[in-house]
N, C-alpha and C positions, 0 to 999 in steps of 0.2 A: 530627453525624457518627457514623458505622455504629460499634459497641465494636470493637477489632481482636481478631482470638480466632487462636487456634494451630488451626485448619483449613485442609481444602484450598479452602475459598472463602467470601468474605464476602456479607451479606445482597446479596438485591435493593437496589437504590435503586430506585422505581420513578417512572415519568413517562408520560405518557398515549401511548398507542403505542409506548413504549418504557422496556425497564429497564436498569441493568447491572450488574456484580457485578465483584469480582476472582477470578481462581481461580487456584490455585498448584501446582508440581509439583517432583518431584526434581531435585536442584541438581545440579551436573555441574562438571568442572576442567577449567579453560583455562589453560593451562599453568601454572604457580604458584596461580593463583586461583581461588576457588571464587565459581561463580555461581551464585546462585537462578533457579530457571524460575517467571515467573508469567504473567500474560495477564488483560485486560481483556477482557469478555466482554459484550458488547451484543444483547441479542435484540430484535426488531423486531415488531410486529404483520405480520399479512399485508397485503402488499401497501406496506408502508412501506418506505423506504429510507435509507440513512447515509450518507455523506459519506470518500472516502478521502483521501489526505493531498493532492493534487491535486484539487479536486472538477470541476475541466470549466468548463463556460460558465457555472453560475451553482454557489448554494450553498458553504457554508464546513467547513470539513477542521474533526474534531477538535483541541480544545486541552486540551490534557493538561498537571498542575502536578503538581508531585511533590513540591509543598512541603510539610515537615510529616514525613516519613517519618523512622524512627529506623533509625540503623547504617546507611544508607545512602549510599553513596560515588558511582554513579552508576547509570542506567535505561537500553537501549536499546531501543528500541519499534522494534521490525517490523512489516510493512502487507504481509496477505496481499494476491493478487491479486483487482485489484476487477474490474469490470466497468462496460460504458456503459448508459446510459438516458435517456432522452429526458425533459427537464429541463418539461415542459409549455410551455413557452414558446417552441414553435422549436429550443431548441439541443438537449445534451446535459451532463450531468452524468456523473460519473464514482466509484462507489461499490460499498455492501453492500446487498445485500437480502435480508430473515428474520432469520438470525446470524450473527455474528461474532465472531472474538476477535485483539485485537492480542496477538501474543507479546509479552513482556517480558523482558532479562536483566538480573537488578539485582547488582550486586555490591556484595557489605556496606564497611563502613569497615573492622569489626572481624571476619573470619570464623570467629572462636569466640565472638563474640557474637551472640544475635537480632538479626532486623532486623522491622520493621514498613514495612510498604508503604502510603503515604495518598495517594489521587491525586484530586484536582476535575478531574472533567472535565464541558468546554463543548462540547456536538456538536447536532448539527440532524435530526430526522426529518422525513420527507416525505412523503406520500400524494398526496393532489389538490392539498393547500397544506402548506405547511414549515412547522413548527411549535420552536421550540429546548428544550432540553431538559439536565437538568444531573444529577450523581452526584456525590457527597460519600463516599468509600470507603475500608476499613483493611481493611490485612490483616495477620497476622504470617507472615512464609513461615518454616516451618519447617525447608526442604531433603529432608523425606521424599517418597516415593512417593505419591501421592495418586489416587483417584477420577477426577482431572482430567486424567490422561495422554495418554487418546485425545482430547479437546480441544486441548490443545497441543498435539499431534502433528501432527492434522492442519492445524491453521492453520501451524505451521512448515514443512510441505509444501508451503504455497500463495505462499510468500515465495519473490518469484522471486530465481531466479538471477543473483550480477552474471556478468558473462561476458564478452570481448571482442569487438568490433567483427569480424564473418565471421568468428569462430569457428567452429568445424565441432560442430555440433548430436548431442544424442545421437539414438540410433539413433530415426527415427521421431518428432524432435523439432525444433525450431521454432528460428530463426539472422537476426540485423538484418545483412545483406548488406551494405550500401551506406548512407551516407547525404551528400547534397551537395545545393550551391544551386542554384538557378538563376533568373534571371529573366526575369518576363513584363510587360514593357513598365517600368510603373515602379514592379513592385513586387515582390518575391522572397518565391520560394516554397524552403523543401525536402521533397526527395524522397526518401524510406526504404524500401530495397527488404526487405521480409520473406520468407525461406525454410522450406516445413515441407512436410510431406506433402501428396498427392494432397487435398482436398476437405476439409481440417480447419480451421473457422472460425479466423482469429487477428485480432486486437485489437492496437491502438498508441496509448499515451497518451508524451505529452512534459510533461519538469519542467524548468525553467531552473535557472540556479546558485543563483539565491536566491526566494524566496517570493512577493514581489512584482513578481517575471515572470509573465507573462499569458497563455500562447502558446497559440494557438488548437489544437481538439483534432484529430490527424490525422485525413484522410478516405482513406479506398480510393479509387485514382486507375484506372478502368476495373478490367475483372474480371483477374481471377487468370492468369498465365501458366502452363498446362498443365504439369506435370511429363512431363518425355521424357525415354526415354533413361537411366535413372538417375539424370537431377537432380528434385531437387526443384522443388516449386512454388513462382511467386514471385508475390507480392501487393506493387502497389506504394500508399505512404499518402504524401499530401501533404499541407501546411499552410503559412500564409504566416506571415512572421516580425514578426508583430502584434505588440501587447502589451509590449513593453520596456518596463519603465522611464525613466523621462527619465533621458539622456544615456548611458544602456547601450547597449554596441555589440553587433552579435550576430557580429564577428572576433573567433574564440580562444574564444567562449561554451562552459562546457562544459555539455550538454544532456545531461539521462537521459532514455532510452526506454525504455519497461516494454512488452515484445511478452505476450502473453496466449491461448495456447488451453486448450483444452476440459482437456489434460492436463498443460501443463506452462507455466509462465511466467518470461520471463527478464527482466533490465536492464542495459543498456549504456548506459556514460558516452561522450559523443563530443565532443570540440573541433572547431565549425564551422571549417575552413579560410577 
């Protein structure tokens, strides 16, 4: 295991195609409580790819242990916006490709004391074949200003938005309109209508309530409905309601949608009616 040092970021782990590091940044107050900013940081070879917390039709999400860490009370891990790619086998997989960094907020036990950050993590890179790959990682976050700011920055920019259901989008930006079942013969589909501007790529992945839901990854259902008139464009994605669990009903399921363009990404929780 890496020594933990009072920097803004620990060694490489390295692993064939892929390394990772911790890197840390200025702590910040959330109401009463002071939180450390830190961030898991995965670079990729060219042409390799990672796995986001959803991976799609095949391949496995990061598993992150936090065991071991000192003055630590608890981690939240954010998952900037991933993107699709075509899993070699027919489907699609859903992830990072190049680099990446999960933001982190960890809030100590004791916040006049250090905290040391240790995290094993189990993740998968891919080229032609997937290959798995592991990090053994310290850090001590300090709470200063660090090097590592515009890292964290931008990957905190890329965590979409939770937002409500047809909420009204910012100016020039992207809104899940609609989502309801329907079926076709003896098997049900739903259908999510996305709203954004004229001609700007958008993306829809779906997460079930719990992890070992399966739900196939949306598809664009015919081309895009023309923006007129002042409204927005609408793209509709469909998918069947595959993948349950045994003896999971999908009445009342609540389902996260992560919509995804070029400049902004949201997620909305929805209860199937």
């Amino acid at each position: 295991m890496p020594i933990a040092r009072a920097q803004d970021a620990s060694a490489w782990d390295e692993e064939l195609h892929a390394a990772a590091r911790l890197i840390a940044g200025k702590a910040f107050e959330l109401g009463p409580a002071k939180v450390l900013r830190a961030g898991i940081e995965i670079r990729l070879d060219p042409g390799w790819k990672t796995y986001w917390r959803y991976p799609g039709d095949s391949g496995v999400p990061p598993a992150l242990d936090f065991a071991g860490s000192e003055n630590v009370k608890s981690v939240i891990t954010s998952w900037p916006a991933p993107e699709r790619f075509s899993d070699g086998a027919g489907g699609h997989s859903v992830g990072y490709v190049g680099d990446v960094v999960l933001p982190l907020d960890v809030t100590p036990a004791d916040a006049t004391k250090p905290s040391s950050l240790h995290v094993k993590i189990g993740y998968a890179v891919c080229g032609k074949l997937c290959v798995p790959a592991q990090a053994d990682l310290s850090l001590t976050l300090s709470g200063k200003a660090s090097a590592q700011e515009p890292a964290l920055a931008a990957a905190k920019a890329r965590i979409p938005r939770r937002v409500a259901l047809g909420g009204s989008p910012r100016v020039d930006g992207i809104a899940i309109r609609s989502v309801h079942r329907q079926r076709d013969g003896a098997a049900e589909q739903v259908i999510v209508e996305v709203t954004g501007p004229a001609d700007v790529p958008v993306d829809l992945f779906v997460e079930g309530p719990a992890p070992n839901w399966a739900l196939p990854l949306p598809e664009p259902s015919g081309p895009a409905i023309p923006a007129l008139f002042g409204h927005p464009q609408i793209q509709r994605f469909t998918f069947g309601l595959d993948g349950l669990p045994p003896g999971a009903k999908a009445d009342g399921a609540a389902l996260t949608f992560t919509a995804v363009s070029p400049g902004e990404a949201i997620e909305v929780e929805v209860h199937l009616d």
